[in-house]
DSSP file (Angstrom, degrees, kcal/mol; ACC not computed):
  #  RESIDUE AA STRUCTURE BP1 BP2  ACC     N-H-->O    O-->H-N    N-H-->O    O-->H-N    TCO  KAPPA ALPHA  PHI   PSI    X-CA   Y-CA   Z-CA
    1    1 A X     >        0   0    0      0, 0.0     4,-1.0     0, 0.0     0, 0.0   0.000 360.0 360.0 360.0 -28.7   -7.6   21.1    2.6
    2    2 A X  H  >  +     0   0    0      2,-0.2     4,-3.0     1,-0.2     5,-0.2   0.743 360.0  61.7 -82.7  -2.9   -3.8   20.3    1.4
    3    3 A X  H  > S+     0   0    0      2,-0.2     4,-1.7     1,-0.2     5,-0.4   0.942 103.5  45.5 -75.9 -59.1   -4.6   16.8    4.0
    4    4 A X  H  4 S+     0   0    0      1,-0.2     4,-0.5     2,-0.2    -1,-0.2   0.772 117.3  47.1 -56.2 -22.1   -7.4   15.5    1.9
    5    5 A X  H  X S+     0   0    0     -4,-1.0     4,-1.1     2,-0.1    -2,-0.2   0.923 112.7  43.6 -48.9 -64.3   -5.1   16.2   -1.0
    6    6 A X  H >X S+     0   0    0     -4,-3.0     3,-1.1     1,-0.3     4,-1.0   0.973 110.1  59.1 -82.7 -48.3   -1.6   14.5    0.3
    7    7 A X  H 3X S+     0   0    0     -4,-1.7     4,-2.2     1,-0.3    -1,-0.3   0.688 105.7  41.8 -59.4 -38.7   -3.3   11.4    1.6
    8    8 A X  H 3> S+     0   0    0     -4,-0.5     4,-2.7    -5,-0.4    -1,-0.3   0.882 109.7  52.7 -57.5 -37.6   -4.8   10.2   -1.1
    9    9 A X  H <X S+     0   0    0     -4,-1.1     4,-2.5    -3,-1.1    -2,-0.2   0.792 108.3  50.2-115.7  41.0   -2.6   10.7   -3.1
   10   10 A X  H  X S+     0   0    0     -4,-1.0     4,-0.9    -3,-0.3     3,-0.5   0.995 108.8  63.4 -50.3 -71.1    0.0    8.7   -0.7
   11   11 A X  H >X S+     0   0    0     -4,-2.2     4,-1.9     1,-0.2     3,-1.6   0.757 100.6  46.8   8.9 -94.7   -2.6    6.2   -0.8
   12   12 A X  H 3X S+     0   0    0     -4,-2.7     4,-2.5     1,-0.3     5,-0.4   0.869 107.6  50.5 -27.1 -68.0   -2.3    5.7   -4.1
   13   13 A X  H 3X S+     0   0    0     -4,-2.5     4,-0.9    -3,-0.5    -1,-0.3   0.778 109.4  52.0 -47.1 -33.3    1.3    5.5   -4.3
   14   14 A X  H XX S+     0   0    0     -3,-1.6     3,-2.2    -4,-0.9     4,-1.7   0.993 114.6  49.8 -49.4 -68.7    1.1    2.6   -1.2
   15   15 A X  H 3X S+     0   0    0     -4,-1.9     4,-2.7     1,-0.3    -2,-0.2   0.749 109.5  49.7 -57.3 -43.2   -1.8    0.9   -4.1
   16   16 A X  H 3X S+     0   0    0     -4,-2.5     4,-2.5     1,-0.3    -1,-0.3   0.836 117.6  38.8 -78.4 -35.1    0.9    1.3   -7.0
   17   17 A X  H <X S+     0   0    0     -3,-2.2     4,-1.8    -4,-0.9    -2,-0.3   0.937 111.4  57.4 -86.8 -37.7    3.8   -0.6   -4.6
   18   18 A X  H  X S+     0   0    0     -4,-1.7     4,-1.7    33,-0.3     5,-0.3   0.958 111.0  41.3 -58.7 -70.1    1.2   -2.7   -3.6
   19   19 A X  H  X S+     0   0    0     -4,-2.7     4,-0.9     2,-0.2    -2,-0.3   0.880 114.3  50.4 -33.3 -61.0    0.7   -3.6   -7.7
   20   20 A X  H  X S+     0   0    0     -4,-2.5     4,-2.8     2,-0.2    -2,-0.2   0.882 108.0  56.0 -83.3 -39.7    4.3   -3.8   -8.5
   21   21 A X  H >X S+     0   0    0     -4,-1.8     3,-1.2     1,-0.2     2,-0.9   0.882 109.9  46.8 -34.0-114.2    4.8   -6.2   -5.5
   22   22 A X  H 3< S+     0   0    0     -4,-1.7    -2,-0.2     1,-0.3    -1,-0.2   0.521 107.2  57.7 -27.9 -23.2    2.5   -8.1   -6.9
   23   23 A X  H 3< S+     0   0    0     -4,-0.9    -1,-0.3    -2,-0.9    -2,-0.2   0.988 113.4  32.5 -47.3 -79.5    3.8   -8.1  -10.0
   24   24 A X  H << S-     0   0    0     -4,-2.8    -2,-0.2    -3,-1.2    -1,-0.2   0.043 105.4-119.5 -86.8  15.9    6.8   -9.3   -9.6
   25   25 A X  S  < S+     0   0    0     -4,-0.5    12,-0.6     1,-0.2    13,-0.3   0.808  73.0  79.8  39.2  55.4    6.0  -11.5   -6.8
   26   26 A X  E     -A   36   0A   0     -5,-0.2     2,-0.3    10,-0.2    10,-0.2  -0.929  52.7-141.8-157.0-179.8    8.3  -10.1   -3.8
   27   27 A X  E     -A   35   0A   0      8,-2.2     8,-3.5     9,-0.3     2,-0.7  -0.867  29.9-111.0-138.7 175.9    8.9   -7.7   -1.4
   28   28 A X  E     -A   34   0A   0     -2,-0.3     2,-0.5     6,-0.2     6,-0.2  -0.879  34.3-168.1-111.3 127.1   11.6   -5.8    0.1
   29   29 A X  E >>  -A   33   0A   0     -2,-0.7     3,-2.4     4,-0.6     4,-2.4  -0.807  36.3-107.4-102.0 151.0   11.9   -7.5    3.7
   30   30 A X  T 34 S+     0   0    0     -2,-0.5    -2,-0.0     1,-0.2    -1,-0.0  -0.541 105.4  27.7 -81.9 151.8   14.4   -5.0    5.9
   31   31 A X  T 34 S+     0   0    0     -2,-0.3    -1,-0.2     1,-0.0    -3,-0.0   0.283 127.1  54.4  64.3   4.4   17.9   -6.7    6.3
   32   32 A X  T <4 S-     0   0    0     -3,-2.4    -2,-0.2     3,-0.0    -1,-0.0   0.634  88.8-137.8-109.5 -27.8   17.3   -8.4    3.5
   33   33 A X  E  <  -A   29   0A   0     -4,-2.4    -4,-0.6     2,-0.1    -6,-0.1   0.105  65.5 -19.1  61.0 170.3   16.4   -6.7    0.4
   34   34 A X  E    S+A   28   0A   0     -6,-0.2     2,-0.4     1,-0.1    -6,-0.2   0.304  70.3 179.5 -53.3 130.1   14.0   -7.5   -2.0
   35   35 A X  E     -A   27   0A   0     -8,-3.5    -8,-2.2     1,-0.1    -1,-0.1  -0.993  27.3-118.4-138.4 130.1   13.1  -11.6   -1.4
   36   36 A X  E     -A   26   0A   0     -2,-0.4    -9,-0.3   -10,-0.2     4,-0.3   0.461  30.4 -96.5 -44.6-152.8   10.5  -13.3   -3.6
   37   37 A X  S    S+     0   0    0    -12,-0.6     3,-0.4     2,-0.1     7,-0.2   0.761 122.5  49.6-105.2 -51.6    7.2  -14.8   -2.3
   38   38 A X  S    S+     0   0    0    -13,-0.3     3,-0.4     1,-0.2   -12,-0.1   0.939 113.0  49.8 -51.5 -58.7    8.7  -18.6   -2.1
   39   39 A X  S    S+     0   0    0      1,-0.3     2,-0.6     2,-0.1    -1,-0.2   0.885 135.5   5.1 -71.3 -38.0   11.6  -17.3   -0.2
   40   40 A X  S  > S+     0   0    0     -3,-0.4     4,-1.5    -4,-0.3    -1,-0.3  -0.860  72.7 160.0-149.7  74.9    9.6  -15.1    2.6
   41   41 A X  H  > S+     0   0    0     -2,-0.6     4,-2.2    -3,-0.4     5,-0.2   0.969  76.4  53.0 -82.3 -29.4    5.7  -16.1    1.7
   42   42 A X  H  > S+     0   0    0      2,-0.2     4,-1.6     1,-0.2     5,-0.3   0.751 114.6  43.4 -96.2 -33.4    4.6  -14.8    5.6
   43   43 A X  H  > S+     0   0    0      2,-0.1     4,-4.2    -6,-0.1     5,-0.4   0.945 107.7  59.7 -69.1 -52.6    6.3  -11.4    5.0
   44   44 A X  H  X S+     0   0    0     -4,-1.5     4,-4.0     2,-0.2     5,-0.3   0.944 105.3  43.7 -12.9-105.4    5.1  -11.1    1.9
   45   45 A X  H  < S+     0   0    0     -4,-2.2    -1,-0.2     1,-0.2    -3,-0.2   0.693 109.7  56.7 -42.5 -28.8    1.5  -11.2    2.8
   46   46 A X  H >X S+     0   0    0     -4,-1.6     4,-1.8    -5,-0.2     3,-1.3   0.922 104.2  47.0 -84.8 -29.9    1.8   -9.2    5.2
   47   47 A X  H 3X S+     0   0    0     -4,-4.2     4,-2.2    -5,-0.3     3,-0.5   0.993 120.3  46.0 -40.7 -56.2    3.4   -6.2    3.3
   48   48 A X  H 3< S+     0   0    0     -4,-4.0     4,-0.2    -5,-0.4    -1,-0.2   0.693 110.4  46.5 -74.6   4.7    0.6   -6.8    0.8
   49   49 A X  H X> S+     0   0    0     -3,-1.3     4,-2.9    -5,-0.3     3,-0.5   0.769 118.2  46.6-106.8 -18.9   -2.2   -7.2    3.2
   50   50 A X  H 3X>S+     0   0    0     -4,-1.8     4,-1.9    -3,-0.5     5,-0.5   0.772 109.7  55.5-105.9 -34.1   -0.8   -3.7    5.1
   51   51 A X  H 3<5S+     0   0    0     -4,-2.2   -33,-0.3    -5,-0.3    -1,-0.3   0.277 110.1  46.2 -78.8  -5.4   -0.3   -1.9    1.7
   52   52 A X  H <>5S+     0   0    0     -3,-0.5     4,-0.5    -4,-0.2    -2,-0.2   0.584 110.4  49.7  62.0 -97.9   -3.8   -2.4    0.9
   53   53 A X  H >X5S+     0   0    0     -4,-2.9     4,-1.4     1,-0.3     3,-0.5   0.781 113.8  40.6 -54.6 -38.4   -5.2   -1.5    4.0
   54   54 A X  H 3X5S+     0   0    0     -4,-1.9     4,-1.4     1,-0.2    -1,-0.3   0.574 118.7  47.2 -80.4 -23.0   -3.6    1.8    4.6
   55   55 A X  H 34<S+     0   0    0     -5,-0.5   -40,-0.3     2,-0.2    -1,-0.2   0.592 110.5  51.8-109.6  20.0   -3.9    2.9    0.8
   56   56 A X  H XX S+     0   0    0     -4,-0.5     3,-4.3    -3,-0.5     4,-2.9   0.702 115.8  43.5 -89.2 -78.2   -7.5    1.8    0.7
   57   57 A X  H 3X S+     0   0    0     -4,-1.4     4,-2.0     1,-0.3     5,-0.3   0.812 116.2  49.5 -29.4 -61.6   -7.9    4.1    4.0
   58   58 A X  H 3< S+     0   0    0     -4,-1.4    -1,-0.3     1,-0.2     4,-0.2   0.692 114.4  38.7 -74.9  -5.3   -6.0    6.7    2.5
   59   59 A X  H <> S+     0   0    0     -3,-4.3     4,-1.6   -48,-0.1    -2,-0.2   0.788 125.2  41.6 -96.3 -39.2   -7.6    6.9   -0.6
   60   60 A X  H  < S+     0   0    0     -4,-2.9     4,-0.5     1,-0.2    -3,-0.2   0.909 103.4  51.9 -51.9 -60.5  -11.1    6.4    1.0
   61   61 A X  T  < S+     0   0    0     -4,-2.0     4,-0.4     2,-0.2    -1,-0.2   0.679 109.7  50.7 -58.9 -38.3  -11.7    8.1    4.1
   62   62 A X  T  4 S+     0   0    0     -5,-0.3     4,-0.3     1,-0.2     5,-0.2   0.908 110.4  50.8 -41.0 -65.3  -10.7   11.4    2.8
   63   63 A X  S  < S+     0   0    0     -4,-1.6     4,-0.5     1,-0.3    -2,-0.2   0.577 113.9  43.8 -75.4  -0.9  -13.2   11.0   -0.5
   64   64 A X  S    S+     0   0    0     -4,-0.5     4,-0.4    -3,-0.1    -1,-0.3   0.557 110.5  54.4 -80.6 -13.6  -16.2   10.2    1.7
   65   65 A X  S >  S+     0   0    0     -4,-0.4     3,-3.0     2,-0.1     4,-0.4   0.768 115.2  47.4 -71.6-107.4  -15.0   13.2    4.3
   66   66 A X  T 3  S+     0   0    0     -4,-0.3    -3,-0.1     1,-0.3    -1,-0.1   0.160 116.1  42.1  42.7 -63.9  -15.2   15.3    0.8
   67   67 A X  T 3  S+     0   0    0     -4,-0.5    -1,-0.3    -2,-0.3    -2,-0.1   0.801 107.8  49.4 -83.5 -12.8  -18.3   14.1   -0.2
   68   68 A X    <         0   0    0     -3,-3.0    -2,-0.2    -4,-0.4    -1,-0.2   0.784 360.0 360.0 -83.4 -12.7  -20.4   14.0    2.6
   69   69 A X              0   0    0     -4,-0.4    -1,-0.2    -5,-0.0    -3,-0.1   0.397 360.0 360.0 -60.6 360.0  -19.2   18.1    3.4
């Protein structure tokens, strides 16, 4: 039970950096530190497209194991 708990709400937390990223229109690329979207657009998107997918999945997959039980 405490797995269907943590993952979502990791999930979440991925979705929240996912949002603040997006906010502020950067990322943190490693050996760089935080770089805008102009500077690093191809890192960028992929941070946001990866942060997404895994905190959609982690919020999802759990709450359809959950319901369907």
């Amino acid at each position: 039970m405490d797995r269907m708990i943590i993952g979502p709400i990791i999930g979440l937390i991925l979705l929240a950096y996912a949002a603040y990223c997006w906010q502020n229109e950067g990322t943190h690329v490693k050996g760089k530190g935080w770089m805008n979207k102009e500077e690093a657009p191809k890192s960028y998107l992929f941070n946001q497209m990866v942060y997404l997918w895994l905190g959609l999945t982690m919020v999802v997959i759990p709450t359809v194991m959950m319901l369907m039980k």
